[in-house]
C-alpha positions as CSV (number, residue, x, y, z in Angstrom):
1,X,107.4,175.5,-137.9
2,X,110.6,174.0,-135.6
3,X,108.6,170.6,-134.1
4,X,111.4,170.8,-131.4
5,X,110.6,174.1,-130.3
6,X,107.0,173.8,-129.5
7,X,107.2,170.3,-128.2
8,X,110.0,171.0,-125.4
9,X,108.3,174.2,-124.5
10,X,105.0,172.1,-123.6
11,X,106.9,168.9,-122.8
12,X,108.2,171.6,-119.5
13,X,105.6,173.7,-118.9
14,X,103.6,170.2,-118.8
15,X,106.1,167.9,-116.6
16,X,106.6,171.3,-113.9
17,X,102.5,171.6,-114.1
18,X,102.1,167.9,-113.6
19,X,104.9,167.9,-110.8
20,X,102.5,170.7,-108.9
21,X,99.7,169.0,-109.2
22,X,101.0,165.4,-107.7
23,X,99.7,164.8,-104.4
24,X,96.7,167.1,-104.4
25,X,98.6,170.2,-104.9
26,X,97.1,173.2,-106.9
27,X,98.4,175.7,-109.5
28,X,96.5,178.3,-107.8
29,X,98.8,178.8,-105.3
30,X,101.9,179.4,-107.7
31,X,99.7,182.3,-108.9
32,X,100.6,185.4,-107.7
33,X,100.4,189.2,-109.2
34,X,103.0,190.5,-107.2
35,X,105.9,188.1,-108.2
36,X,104.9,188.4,-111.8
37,X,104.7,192.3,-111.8
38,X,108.4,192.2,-109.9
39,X,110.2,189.5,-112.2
40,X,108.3,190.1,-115.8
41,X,108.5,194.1,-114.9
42,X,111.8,194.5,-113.9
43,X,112.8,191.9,-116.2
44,X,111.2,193.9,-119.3
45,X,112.6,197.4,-118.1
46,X,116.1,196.2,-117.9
47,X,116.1,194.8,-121.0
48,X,115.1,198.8,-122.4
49,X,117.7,200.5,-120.5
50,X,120.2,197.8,-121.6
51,X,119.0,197.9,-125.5
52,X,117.6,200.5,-128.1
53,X,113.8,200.2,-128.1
54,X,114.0,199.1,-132.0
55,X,116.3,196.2,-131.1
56,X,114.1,194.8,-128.0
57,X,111.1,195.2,-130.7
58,X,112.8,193.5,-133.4
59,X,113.9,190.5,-131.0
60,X,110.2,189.5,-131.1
61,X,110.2,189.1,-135.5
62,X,113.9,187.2,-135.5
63,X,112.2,185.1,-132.0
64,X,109.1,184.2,-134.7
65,X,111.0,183.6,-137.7
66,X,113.6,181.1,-135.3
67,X,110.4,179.4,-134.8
68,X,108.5,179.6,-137.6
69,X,111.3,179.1,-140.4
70,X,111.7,176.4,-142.2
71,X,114.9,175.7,-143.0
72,X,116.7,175.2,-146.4
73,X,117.5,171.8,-147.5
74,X,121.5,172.1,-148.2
75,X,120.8,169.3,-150.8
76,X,118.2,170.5,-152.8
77,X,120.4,174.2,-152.9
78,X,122.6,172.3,-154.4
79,X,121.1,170.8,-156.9
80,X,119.7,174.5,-157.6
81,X,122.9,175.5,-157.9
82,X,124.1,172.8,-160.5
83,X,120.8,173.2,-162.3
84,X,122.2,177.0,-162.6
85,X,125.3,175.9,-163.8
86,X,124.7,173.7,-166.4
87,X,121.7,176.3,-167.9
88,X,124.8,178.9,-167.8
89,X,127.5,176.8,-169.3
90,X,124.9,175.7,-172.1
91,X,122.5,178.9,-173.3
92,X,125.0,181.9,-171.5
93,X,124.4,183.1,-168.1
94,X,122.1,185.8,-168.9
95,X,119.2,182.9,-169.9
96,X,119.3,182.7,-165.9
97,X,117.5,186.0,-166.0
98,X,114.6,183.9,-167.3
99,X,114.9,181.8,-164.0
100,X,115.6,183.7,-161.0
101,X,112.1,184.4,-159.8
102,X,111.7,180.4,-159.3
103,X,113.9,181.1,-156.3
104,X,112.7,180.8,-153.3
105,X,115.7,182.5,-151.5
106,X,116.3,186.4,-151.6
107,X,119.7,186.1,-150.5
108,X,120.3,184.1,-154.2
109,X,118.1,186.0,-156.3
110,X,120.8,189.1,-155.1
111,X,123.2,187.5,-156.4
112,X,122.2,185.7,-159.6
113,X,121.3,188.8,-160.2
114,X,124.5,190.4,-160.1
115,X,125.8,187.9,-161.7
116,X,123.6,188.9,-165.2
117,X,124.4,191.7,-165.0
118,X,127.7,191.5,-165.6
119,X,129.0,192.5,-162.1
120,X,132.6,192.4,-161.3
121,X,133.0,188.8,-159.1
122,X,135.3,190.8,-156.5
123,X,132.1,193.5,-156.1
124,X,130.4,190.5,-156.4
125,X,131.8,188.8,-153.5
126,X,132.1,192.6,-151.3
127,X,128.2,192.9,-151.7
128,X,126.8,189.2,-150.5
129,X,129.5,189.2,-147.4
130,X,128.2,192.4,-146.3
131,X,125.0,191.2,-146.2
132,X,126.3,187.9,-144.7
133,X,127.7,190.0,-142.0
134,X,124.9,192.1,-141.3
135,X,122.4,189.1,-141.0
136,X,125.0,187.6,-138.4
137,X,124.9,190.6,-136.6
138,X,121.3,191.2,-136.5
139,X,121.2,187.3,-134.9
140,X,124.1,188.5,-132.6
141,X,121.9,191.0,-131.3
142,X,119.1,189.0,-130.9
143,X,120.9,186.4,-129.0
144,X,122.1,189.2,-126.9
145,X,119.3,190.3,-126.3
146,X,117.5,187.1,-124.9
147,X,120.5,186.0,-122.7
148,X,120.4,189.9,-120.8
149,X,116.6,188.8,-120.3
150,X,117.5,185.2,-119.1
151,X,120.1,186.4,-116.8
152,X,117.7,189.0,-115.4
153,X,114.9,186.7,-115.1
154,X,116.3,185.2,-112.1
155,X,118.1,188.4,-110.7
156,X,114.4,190.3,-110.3
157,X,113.4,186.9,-108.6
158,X,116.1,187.1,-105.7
159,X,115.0,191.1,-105.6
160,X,111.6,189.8,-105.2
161,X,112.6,187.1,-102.7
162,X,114.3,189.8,-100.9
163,X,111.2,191.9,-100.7
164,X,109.2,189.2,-99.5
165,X,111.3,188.7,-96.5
166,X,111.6,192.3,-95.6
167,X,108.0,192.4,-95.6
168,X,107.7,189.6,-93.7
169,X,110.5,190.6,-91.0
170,X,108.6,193.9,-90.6
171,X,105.1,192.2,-89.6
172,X,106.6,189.7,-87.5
173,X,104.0,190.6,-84.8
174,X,101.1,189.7,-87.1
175,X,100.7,185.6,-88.0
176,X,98.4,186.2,-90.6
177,X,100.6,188.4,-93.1
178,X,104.0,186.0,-92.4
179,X,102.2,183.6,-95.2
180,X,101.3,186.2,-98.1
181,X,105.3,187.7,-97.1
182,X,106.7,184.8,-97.7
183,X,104.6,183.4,-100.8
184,X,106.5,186.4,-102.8
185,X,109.8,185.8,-101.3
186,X,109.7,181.9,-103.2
187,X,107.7,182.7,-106.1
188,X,109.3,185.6,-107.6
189,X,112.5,183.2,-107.4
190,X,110.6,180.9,-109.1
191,X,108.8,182.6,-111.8
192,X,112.3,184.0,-112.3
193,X,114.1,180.6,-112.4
194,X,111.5,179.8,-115.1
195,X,111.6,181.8,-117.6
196,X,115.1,182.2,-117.9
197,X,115.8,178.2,-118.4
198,X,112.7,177.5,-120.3
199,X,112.6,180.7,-122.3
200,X,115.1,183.0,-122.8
201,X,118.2,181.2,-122.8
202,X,116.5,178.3,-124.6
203,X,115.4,180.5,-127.1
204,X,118.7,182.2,-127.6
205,X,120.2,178.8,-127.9
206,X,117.9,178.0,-131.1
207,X,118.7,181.4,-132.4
208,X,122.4,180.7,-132.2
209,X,121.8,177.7,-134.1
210,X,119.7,178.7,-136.6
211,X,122.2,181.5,-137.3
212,X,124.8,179.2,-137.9
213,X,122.8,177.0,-140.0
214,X,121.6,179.7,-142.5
215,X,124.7,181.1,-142.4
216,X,126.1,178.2,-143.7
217,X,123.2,177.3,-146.1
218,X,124.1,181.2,-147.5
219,X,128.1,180.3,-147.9
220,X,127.1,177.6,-150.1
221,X,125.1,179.8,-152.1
222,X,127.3,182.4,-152.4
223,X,130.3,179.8,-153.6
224,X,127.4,178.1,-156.2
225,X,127.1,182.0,-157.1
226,X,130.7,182.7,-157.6
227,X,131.2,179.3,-159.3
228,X,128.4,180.2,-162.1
229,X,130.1,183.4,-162.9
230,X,133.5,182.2,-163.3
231,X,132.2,179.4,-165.6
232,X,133.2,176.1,-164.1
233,X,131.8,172.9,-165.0
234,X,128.8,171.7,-163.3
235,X,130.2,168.3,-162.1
236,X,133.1,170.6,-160.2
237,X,130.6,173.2,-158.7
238,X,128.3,170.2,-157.2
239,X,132.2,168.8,-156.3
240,X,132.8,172.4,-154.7
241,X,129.5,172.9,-152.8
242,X,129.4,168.9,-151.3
243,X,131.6,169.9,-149.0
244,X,129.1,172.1,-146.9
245,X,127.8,169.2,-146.1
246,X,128.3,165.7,-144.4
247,X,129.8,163.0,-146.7
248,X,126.8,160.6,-146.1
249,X,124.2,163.3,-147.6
250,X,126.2,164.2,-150.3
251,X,124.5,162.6,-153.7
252,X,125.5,163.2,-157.6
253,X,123.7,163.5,-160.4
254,X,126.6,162.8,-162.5
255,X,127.5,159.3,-160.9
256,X,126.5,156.6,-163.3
């Protein structure tokens, strides 16, 4: 589960609570139906006219797995990846048939298993970037999909502030409805406000960064994968795949 995710959710939903609450205010008062139906509504219909159903339904699975995945250590992939080697380069690289279910990734145990099976490296190579490419583009969507919600967010609040003060300008003779008016007009700007900037653009932030990360994390594999095939010594494929990542985390096996 992503620590950061969780805790700066709370850590603003808890300081704007706490803020309300200062000098004897109440949340009650931030509580209204209307403004929710307005922003949350119109917020959710946009986003289906804007987008196929199936992509605003499988936004919700990549929004879990941004937050629920636990990311791959780039360091112990490589070390995967030279434990491969070396196992290759000693018994053959079809005794890495014997080891490919003790991978946790899918993405590797693809192409491992190409690679037993005696597939050309170019096809190789054509089959793991196309699936590089389609995972980027799933996140692309995703991402898209939350920042049209987070600029919406805040549009459906200015409608709603605009229908508060029509309301209100068209009872101007009665006192008593000027208050419930204008209540609308300000919260459906700030329910708006909101969720965009603690939700949906935060969210699609993470997402964009996770992409990148796993992204990167499947590079390296793919270059370990490649590396295998062709035959190359183990010390040069831990060499190859250090520089994925930053010089201080980079540690050998091989250095006496």
């Amino acid at each position: 589960m992503d620590i950061a995710t969780i805790a700066g959710a709370f850590a603003g939903i808890g300081l704007i609570v706490l803020a309300i609450l200062q000098n004897d205010g109440s949340l009650v008062i931030f509580m209204d139906s209307s403004s929710a139906m307005i922003v949350l509504g119109g917020t959710i219909a946009a986003t289906l006219i804007n987008f196929p159903l199936a992509s605003v339904m499988g936004v919700i699975s990549v929004i879990k797995k941004t937050i629920l995945h636990k990311e791959m250590d780039p360091g112990i992939v490589i070390s995967t990846m030279v434990e491969f080697a070396e196992v290759a380069r000693k018994e053959g690289i079809l005794s890495l048939e014997q080891k490919v279910d003790d991978l946790n990734d899918d993405f590797a145990k693809t192409g491992i298993r190409l690679a037993v099976d005696g597939t050309e490296p170019e096809a190789i190579q054509e089959i793991m970037e196309l699936e590089l490419e389609n995972l980027e583009e799933r996140h692309r969507q995703g991402q898209k999909i939350l920042v049209s919600m987070g600029t919406s967010a805040p549009a459906f609040g200015m409608i709603g502030t605009l229908i508060g003060l029509v309301k209100m300008l068209m009872n101007m003779n009665d006192p008593s409805s000027i208050g419930p008016a204008m209540s609308v007009a300000l919260l459906t700007t700030f329910y708006g406000a909101f969720i965009a900037n603690l939700l949906f653009i935060p969210l699609a932030g993470k997402l964009k960064t996770r992409s990148e990360a796993e992204v990167l994390i499947k590079r390296l594999i793919l270059e370990g994968i490649m590396a295998i095939q062709s035959g190359e010594n183990p010390r040069m494929v831990e060499q190859k795949l250090g520089v994925f990542i930053a010089p201080r985390k980079r540690k050998s096996k091989y250095e006496s």
